[in-house]
KOLDO-54424 format. One line per 4 residues: their letters; for each residue z, y, x of C-alpha. Coordinates in Angstrom, 3 decimals. Example, Ala and Ser with C-alpha at 12.3 -4.5 7.8 and 13.67 -1.06 7.14 Angstrom:
as) 7.800,-4.500,12.300; 7.140,-1.060,13.670
end
This chain:
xxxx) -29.520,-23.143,2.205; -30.899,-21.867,5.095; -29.753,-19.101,7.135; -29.784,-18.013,10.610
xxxx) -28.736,-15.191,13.382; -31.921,-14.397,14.971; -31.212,-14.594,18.725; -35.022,-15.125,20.493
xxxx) -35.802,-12.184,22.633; -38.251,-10.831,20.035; -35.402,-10.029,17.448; -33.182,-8.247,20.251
xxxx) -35.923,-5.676,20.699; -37.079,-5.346,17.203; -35.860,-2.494,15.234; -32.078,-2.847,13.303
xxxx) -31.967,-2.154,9.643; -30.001,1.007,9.046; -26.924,0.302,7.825; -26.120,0.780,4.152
xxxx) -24.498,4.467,4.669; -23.033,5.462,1.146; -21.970,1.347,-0.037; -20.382,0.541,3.378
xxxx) -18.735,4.125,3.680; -16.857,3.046,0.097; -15.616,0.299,1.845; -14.523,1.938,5.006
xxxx) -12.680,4.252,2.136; -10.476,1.297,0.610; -9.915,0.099,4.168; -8.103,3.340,4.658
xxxx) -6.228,3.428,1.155; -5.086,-0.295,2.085; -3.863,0.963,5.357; -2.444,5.015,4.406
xxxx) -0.289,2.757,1.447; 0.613,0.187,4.346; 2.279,2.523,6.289; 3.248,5.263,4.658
xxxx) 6.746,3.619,3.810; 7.461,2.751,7.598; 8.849,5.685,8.919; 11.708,5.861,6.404
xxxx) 11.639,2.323,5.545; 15.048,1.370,7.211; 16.609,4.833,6.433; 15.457,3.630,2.708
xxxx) 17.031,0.046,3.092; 20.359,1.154,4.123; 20.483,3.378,1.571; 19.740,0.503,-1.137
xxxx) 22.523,-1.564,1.204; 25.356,0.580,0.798; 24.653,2.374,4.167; 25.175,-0.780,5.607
xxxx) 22.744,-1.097,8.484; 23.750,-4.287,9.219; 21.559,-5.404,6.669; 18.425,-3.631,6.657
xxxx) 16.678,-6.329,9.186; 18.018,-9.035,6.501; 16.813,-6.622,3.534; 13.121,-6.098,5.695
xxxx) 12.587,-10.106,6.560; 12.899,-11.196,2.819; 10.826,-8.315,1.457; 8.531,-9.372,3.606
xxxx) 8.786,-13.536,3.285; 8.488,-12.503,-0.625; 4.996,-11.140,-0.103; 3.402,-13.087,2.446
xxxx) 3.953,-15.898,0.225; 2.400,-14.063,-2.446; -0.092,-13.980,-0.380; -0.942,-17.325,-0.004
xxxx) -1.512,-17.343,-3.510; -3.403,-13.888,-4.693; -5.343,-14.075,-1.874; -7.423,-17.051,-2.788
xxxx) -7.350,-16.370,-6.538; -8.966,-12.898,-6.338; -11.496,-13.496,-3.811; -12.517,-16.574,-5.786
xxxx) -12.377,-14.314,-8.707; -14.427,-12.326,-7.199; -17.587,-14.856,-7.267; -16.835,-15.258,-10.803
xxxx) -16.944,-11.763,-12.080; -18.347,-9.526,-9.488; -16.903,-7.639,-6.101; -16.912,-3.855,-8.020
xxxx) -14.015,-4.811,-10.616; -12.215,-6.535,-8.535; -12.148,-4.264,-5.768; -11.316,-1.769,-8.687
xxxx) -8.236,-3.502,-9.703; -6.824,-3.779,-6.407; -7.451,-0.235,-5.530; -5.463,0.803,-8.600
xxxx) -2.291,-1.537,-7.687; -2.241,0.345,-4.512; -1.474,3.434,-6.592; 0.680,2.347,-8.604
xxxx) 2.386,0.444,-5.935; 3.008,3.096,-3.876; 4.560,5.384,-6.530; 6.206,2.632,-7.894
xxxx) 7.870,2.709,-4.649; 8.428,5.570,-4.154; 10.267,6.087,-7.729; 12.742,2.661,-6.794
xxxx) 16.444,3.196,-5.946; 16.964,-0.524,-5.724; 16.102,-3.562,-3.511; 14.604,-5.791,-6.817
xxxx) 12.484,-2.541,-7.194; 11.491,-2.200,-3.864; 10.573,-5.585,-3.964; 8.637,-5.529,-7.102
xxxx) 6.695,-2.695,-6.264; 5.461,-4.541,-3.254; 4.771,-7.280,-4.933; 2.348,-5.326,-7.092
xxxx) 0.763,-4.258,-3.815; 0.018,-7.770,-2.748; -0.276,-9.895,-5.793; -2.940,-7.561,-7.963
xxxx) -4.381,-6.069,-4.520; -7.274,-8.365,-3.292; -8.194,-5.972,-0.908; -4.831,-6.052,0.591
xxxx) -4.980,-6.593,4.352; -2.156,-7.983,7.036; 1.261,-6.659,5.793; 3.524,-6.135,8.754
xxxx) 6.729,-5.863,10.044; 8.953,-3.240,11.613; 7.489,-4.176,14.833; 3.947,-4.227,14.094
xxxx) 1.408,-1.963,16.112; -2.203,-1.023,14.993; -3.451,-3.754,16.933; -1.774,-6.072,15.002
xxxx) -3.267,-4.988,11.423; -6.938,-4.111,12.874; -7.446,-7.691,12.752; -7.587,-8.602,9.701
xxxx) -9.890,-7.141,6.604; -10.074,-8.270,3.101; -11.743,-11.070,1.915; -13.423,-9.229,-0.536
xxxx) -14.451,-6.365,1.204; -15.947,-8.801,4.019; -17.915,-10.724,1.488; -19.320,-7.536,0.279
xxxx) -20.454,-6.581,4.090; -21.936,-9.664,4.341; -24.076,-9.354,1.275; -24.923,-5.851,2.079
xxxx) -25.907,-6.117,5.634; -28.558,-8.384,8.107; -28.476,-10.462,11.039; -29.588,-6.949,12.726
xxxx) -26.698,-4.498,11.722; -24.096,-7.126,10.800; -21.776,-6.690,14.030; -22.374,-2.912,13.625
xxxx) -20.937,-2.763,10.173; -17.908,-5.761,10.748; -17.469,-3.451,13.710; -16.479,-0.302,11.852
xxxx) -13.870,-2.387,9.375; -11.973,-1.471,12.677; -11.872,2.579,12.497; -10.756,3.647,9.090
xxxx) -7.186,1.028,9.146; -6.398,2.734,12.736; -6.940,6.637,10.976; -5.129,5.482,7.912
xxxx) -2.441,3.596,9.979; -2.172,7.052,11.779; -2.026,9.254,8.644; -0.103,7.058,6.398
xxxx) 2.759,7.130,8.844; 2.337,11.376,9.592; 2.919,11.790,6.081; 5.619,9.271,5.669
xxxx) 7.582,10.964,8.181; 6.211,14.594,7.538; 6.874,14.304,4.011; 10.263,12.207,3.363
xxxx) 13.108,13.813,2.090; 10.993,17.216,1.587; 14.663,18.738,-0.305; 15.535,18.454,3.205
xxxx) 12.858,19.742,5.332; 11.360,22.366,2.716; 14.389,23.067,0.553; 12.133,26.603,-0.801
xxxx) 9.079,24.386,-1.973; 10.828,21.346,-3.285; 14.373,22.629,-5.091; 13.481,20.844,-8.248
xxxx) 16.267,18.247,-8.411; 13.700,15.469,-8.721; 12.976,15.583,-5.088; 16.651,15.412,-4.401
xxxx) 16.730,12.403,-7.144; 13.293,10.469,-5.546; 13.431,11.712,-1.954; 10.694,9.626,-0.868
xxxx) 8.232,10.276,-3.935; 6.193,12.975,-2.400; 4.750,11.040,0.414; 3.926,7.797,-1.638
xxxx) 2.576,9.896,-4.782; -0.164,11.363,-1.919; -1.412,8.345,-0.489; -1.374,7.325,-3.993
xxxx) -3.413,9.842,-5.065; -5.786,8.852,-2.365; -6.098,5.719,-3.832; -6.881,7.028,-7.398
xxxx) -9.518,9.250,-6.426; -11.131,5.941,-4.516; -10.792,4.174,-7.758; -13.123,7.092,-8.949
xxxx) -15.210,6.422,-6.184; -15.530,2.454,-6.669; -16.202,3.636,-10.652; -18.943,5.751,-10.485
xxxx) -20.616,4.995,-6.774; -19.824,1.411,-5.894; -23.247,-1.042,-6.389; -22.522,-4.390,-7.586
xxxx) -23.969,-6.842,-5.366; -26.288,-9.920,-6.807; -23.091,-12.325,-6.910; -23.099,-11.950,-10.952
xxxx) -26.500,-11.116,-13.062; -24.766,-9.624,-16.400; -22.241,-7.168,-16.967; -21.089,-3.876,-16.853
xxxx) -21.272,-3.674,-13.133; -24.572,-5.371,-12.582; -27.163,-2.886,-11.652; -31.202,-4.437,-10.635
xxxx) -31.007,-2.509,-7.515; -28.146,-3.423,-5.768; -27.955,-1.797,-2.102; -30.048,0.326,-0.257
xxxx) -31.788,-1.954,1.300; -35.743,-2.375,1.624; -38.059,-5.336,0.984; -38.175,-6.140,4.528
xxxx) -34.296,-6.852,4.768; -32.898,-10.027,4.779; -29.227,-10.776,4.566; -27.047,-12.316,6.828
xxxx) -26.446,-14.912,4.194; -29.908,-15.501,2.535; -31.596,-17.858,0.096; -34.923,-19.097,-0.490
xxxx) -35.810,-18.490,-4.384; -38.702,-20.326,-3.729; -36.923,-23.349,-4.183; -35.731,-24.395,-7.663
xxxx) -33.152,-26.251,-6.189; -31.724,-23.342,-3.929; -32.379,-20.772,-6.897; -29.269,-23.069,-8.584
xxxx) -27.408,-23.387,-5.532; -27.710,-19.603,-5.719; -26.885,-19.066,-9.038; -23.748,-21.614,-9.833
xxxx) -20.446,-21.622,-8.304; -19.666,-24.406,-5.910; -16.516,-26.401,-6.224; -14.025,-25.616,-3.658
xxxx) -13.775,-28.872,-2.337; -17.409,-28.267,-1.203; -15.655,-25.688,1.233; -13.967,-28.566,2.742
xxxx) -16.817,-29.864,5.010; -17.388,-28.979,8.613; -20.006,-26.408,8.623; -17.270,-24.266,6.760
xxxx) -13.941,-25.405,8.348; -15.381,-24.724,12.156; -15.848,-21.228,11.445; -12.419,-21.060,9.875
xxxx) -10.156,-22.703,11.812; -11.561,-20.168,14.748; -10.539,-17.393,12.541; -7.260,-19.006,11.998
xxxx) -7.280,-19.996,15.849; -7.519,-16.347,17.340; -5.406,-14.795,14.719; -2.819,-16.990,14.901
xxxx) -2.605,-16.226,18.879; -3.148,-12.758,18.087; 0.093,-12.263,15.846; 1.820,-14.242,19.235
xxxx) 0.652,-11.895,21.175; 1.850,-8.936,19.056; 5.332,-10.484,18.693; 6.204,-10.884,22.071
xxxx) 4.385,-7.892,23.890; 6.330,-5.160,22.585; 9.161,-7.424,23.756; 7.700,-7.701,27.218
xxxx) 7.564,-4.313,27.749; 10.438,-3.317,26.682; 13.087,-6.356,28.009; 15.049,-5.998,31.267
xxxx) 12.886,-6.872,34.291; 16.249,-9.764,34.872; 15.507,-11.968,32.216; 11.026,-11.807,32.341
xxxx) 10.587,-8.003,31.060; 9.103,-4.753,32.395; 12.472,-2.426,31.485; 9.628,0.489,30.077
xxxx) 11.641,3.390,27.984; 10.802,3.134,24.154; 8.375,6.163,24.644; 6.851,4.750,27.190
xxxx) 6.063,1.602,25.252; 5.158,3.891,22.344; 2.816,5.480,24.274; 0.966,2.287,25.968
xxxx) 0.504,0.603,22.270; -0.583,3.713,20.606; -3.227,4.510,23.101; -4.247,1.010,23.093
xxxx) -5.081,1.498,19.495; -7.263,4.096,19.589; -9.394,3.126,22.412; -9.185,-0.218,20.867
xxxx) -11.221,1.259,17.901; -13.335,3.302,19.555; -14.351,0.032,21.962; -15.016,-2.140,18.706
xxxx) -16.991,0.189,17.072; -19.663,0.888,19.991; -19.572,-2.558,21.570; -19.839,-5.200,19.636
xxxx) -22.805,-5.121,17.724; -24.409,-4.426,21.688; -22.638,-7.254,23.388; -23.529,-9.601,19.986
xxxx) -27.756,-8.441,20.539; -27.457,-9.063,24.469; -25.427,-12.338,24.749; -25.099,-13.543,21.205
xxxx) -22.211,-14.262,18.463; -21.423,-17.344,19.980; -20.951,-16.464,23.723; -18.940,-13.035,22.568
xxxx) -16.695,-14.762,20.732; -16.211,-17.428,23.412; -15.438,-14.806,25.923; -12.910,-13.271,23.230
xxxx) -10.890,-16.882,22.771; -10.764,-17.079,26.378; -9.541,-13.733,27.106; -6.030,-14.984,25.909
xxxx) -5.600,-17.226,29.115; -5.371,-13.992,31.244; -3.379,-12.155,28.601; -0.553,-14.828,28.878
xxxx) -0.800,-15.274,32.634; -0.085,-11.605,33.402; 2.926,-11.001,31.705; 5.340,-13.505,34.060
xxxx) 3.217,-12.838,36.811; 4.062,-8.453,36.290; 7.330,-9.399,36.055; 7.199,-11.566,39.237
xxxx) 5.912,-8.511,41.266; 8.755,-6.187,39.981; 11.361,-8.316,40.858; 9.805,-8.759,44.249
xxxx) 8.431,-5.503,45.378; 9.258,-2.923,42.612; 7.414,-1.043,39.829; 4.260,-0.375,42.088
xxxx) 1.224,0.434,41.421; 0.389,-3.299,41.342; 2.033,-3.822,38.404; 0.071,-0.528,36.247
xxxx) -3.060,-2.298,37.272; -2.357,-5.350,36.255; -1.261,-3.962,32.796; -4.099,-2.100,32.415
xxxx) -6.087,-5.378,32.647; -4.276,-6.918,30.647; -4.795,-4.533,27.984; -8.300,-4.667,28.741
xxxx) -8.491,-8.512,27.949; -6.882,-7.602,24.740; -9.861,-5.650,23.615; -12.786,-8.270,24.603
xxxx) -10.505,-10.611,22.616; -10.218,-8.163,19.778; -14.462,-8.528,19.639; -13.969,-12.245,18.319
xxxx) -13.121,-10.726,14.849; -16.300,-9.338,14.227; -17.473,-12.654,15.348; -15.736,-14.517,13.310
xxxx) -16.470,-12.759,10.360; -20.280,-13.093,10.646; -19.405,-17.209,11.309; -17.668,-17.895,8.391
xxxx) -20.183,-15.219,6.222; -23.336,-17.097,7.640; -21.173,-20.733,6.845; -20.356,-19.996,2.968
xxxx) -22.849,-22.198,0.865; -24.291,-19.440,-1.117; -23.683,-15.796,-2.479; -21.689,-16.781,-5.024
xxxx) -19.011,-19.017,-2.570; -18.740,-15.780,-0.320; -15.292,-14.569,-1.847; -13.928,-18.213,-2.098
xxxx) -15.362,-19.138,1.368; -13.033,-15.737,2.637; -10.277,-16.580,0.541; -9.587,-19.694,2.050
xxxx) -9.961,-18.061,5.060; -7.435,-15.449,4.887; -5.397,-17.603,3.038; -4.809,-20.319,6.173
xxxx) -4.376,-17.109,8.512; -1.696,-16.224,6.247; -0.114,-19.375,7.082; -0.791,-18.898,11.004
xxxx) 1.176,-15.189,10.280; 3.992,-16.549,8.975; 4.324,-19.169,11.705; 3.130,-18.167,15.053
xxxx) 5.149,-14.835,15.104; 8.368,-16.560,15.048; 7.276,-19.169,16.957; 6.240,-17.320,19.892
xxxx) 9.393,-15.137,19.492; 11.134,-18.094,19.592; 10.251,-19.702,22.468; 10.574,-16.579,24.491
xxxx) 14.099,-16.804,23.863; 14.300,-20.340,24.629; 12.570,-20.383,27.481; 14.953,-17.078,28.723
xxxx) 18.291,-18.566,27.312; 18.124,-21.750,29.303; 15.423,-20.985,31.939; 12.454,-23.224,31.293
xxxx) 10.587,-23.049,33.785; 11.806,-20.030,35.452; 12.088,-18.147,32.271; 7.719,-17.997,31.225
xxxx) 7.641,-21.550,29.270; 6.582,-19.362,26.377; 3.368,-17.907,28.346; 2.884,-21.391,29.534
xxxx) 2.832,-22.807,26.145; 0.197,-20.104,24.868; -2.230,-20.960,27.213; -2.189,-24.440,27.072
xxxx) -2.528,-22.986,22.862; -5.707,-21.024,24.235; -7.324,-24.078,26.042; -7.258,-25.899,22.652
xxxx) -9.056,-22.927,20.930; -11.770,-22.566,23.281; -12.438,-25.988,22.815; -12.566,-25.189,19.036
xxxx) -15.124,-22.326,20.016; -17.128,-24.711,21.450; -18.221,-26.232,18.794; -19.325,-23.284,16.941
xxxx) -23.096,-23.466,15.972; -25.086,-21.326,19.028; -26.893,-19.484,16.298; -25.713,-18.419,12.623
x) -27.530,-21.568,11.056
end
């Protein structure tokens, strides 16, 4: 089926297709349920463990690390079944379904007073929640979770938008996670134990009973009145042709529009490409696998990155750190992730029309070589001459490598949209997708940790074999990137 990303210089200065306002904003609405009902539970989370531990807070890491194994290996199985679900029966009710296990999730949680229940009600999050995005840990930032939409909702974006406004609209997946990330955890912390804090407004003893309900039955709420949304306002797209959710006009978008993933009804044999599922061995080729194993590539580097820079920061400068003060570090990542957002949302689809997808998300891969290489060589300059003003430059462009490599998401995305064989294979295509990065998240994390304490416990190679190891990681994936198609073909 053919397809391509228009890259001569005639496209570049032709006119972009608006972007599907009202069906895109309903998506950039479930991005920020997924993310408010992410992190609500954070800033009492370990408070809430000890409790269910006996006030032991010896065990609250142990009690966090198998909540968390539970669902990302959940994950490796809901993932793939909803988004190939999805193809079967539509985007709208599936979407629908896992926007109303985020409610009840989230008050289920809120209403548990022991670990199985805590655990449960996770699992509810992740197992009937196809739109559910990268679960973290205690130590996750908002750089970490930006990275990684739903396969459904991406499959949707891709149907709904053109090689014109594609990178525009993957773009903007970025901004509502980072405001719900934000507001999920002001009214975790604003609105835990409210017996406490408010003892006027909440004296009814089922505050006192459920002190955490409050802030999980608002973001839950949230959730419910996007369920409302997805009911009445939420256009299926073409992926299923009967049903309650089929509607003739799908999008608002004009005769002139053609998808980023198109077909050519012209054809009777692409009209039944179109119309029939593909077996998901047919995934298994290499038009479909290059795209992926990128994605899986530069997230899997990404969660390395994540686990180890907080750890940089914040280590003594004696064995490979900086020695920065928990608010300082606090401060650095936070305002990371907002300029992060605002940097993703007004430059990529620009750098994408000026250099192409290809060359952006080459630059992105490679970005990670500097990103490693800094980190021993700040720490070199401290122990030499000092925090000096070498070293806040150096950080600062370090940080700035992080967002060019950030970009190769949106990338990515329109790769692996452009390389599904049809419509209909969009949510499998995304499944398997998010499924092997699931993988990479479970892995590289603790690899990367790992290492770092390796290579500091018995001084390989003066203490950076980690860094070393990461980019010789990085030079494999931009070979990988290399053999991306130049255009989406």
């Amino acid at each position: 089926m053919p397809h391509r990303y228009a890259e001569e210089d005639s496209d570049l200065k032709a006119q972009r297709t608006p972007l599907p306002a009202r069906q895109l904003a309903i998506l950039l609405l479930l991005r920020f349920c997924e993310s408010a009902s992410t992190f609500v539970i954070f800033p009492f989370l370990s408070e809430l463990l000890a409790l269910v531990a006996g006030g032991d807070d010896a065990k609250v890491g142990y009690y966090s690390g198998l909540m968390e194994l539970i669902r990302q290996s959940i994950t490796l199985v809901s993932v793939m079944y909803w988004s190939r679900l999805s193809d079967r029966i539509g985007r709208k009710p599936v979407l629908l379904l896992g926007t109303f296990a985020l409610a009840i999730s989230t008050t289920s949680f809120g209403l548990s007073k022991t670990f199985v229940g805590l655990v449960l009600s996770r699992c509810i999050f992740t197992a009937l929640n196809s739109n559910a995005g990268t679960p973290p840990d205690l130590r996750a930032n908002i750089t970490e979770l930006n990275s990684a939409p739903s396969g459904v909702i991406k499959s949707m974006v891709g149907e709904i938008t053109d090689h014109t406004n594609s990178a525009d609209a993957f773009a903007l997946l970025h901004v509502p996670w980072a405001v719900g990330s934000s507001f999920g955890a002001f009214i975790g912390g604003w609105l835990a134990r409210p017996h406490d804090h408010f003892p006027e407004s909440f004296a009814e003893p089922i505050w006192v009973t459920y002190p955490y309900l409050l802030p999980c039955a608002v973001t839950a709420s949230i959730a419910l009145f996007a369920c409302f949304i997805i009911l009445i306002f939420l256009r299926e797209c073409q992926t299923v042709t009967a049903g309650y959710f089929y509607k003739t006009r799908s999008f608002e978008l004009d005769d002139e529009t053609e998808p980023l993933l198109r077909s050519d009804t012209t054809a009777s044999n692409t009209l039944k490409t179109q119309e029939e599922l593909v077996p998901l061995r047919s995934l298994l080729h290499k038009k479909t696998l290059i795209p992926i194993l990128n994605y899986v590539c530069i997230a899997s580097l990404h969660y390395a990155y994540n686990a180890i820079q907080p750890l940089f920061l914040a280590m003594p400068v004696s064995i490979g750190g900086l020695a920065l003060p928990p608010r300082a570090v606090g401060l650095i990542l936070g305002t990371y992730g907002i300029t992060n957002s605002i940097f993703q949302t007004f430059m990529l689809g620009r750098l994408v029309r000026r250099f192409g997808v290809k060359a952006v998300f080459m630059a992105a891969i490679t970005a990670f070589i500097p990103i490693f290489t800094f980190s021993p060589l700040m720490n070199l300059v401290v122990l030499t001459e000092g925090f000096c003003p070498a070293v806040w430059v150096m950080l600062a462009v370090q940080l700035s490598c992080a967002l060019v490599m950030e970009l190769g998401y949106g990338c990515v995305y329109m790769f692996i949209t452009a390389a599904a064989p049809n419509k209909r294979s969009l949510g499998a295509t995304n499944g398997l997708a998010q499924t092997l990065v699931s993988i990479g998240r479970m892995v590289m994390p603790v690899m990367a940790s790992t290492l770092l304490s390796l290579s500091i416990v018995h001084h390989i190679f003066w203490g950076y074999a980690a860094y070393i190891v990461l980019v010789t990681f990085t030079v494999g994936g931009v070979w990988l990137a290399s053999h991306l198609p130049s255009s989406l073909e």
